[in-house]
C-alpha positions in Angstrom: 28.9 70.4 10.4 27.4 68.1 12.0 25.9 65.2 10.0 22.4 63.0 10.9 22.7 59.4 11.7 19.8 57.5 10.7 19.3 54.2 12.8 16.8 51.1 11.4 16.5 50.2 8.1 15.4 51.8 4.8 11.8 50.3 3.2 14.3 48.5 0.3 16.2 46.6 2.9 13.0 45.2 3.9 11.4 44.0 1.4 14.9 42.7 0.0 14.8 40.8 3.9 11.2 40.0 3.5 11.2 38.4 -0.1 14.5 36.1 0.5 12.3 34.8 3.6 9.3 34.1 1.2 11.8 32.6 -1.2 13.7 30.0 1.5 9.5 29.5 3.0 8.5 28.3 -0.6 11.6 25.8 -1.2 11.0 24.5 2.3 7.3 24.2 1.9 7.6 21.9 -1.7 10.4 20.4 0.1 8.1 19.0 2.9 5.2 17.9 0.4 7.6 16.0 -1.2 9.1 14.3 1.7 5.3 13.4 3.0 4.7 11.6 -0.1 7.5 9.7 0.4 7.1 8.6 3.6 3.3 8.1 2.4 4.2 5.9 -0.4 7.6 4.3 2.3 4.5 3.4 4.9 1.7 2.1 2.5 4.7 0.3 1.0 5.6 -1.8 4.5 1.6 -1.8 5.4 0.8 -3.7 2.5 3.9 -5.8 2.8 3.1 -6.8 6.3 -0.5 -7.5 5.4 0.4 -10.0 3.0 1.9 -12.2 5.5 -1.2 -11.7 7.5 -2.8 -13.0 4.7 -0.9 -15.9 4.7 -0.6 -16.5 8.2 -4.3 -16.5 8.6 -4.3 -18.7 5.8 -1.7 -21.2 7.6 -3.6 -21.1 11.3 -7.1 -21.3 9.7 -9.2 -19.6 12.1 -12.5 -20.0 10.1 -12.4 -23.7 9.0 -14.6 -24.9 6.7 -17.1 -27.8 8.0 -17.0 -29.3 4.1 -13.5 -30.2 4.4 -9.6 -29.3 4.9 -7.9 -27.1 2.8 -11.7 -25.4 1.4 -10.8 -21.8 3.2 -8.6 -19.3 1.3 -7.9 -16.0 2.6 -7.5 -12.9 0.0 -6.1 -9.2 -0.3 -9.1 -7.6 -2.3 -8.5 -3.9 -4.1 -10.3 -0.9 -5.0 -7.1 0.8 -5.4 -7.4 3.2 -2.8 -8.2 0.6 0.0 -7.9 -3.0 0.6 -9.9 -5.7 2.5 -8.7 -9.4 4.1 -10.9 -11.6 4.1 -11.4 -15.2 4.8 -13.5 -17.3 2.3 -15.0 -20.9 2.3 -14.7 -22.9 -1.1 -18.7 -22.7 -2.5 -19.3 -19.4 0.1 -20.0 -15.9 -2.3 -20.5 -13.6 1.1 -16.9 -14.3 3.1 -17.0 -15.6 6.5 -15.1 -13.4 8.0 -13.4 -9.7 7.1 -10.6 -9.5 9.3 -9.1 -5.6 7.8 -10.0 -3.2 6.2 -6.6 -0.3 5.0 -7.3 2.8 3.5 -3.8 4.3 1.8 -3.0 7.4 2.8 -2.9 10.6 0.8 -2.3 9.7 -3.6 -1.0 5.8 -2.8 -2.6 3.6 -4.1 -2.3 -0.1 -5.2 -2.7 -0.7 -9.1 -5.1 -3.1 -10.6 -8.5 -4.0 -8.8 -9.9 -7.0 -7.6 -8.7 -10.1 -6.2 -5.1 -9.4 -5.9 -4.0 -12.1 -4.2 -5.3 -15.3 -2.9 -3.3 -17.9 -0.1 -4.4 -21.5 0.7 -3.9 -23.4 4.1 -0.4 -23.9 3.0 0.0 -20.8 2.6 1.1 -20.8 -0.7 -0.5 -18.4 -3.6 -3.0 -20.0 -5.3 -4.8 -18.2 -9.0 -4.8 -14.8 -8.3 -6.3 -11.9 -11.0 -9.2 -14.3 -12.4 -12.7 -14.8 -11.9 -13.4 -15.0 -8.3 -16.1 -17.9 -8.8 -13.8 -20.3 -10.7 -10.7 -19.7 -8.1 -12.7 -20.6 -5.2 -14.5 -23.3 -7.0 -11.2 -25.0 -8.7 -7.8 -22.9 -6.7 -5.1 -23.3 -9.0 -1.5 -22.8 -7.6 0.2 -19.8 -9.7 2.9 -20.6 -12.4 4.7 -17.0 -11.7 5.0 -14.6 -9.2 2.4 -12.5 -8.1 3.7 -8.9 -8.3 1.6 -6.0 -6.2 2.2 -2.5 -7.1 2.0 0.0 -4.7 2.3 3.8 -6.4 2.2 7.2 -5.4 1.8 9.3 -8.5 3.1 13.0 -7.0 6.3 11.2 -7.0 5.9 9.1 -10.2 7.0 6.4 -8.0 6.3 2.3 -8.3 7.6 -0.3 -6.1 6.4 -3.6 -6.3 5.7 -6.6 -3.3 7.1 -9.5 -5.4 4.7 -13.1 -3.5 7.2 -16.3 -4.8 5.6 -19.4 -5.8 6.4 -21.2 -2.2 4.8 -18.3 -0.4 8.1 -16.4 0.2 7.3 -12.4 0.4 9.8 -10.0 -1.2 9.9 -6.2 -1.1 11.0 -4.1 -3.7 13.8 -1.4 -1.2 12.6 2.2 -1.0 
């Protein structure tokens, strides 16, 4: 008797191969969606971080001084949320004199609050930040706390904050 030897597979074995393949493709797919936010929310997090000392750096070299008088010129990190401008303004000036960036976060980051986030003087120390833009430029006041920015990514349900000390020093929240 002589008995048939089937070679290949049978149509069960491959759709058993076929869904653990789909199953480890799924995993791996949220896996990388998760890591790209991450390193989303780990970049926007150093971006802004660096920009800040831009901010203040400008502020300390004073590229656009104003003709009225020293220490007139403040340079600011301005928010919509999803992007962010630095700009250099004169003390009695409402258009600025010069806009020297302009960062759009990538993907769901975003910064929170809107507005004038932060605002260096010549010294480069933080001066009234989060108030009426008229009466900062008009009368700067140096800040009585630290100014804390928030950058977030909400996929993640992730904060970290960028922590500006009252003498100028910068401070970032570790990823």
């Amino acid at each position: 008797m002589m008995l048939n030897k089937r070679k290949g597979f049978t149509l069960l074995e491959m759709m058993i191969a076929i869904g653990i393949i789909i199953l480890l493709s799924a995993i791996s797919i949220i896996g990388y969606r998760r890591y790209q936010w991450s390193i989303d929310l780990r970049g926007s997090l150093n971006s802004v971080a660096s920009d800040i000392k831009l901010v203040q750096q400008e502020a300390i070299t004073n590229k656009y001084p104003d003709p009225l008088g020293p220490l007139t010129t403040s340079y600011r990190l301005d928010s919509t949320g999803k992007t962010y401008t630095i700009s250099a303004y004169h003390k009695n000036s409402d258009p600025p004199v010069a806009l020297i960036k302009t960062v759009t976060l990538p993907g769901a980051v975003k910064l929170s609050g809107t507005g004038t986030l932060l605002i260096f003087d010549q010294r480069g120390i933080p001066i009234q930040s989060l108030g009426d833009d008229d009466m900062v430029r008009m009368n700067p006041v140096i800040v009585t706390d630290p100014v804390t920015i928030t950058v977030e990514q909400p996929n993640l349900n992730l904060k970290k904050n960028i922590i500006v000390n009252l003498n100028g020093g910068i401070i970032q929240e570790k990823y």
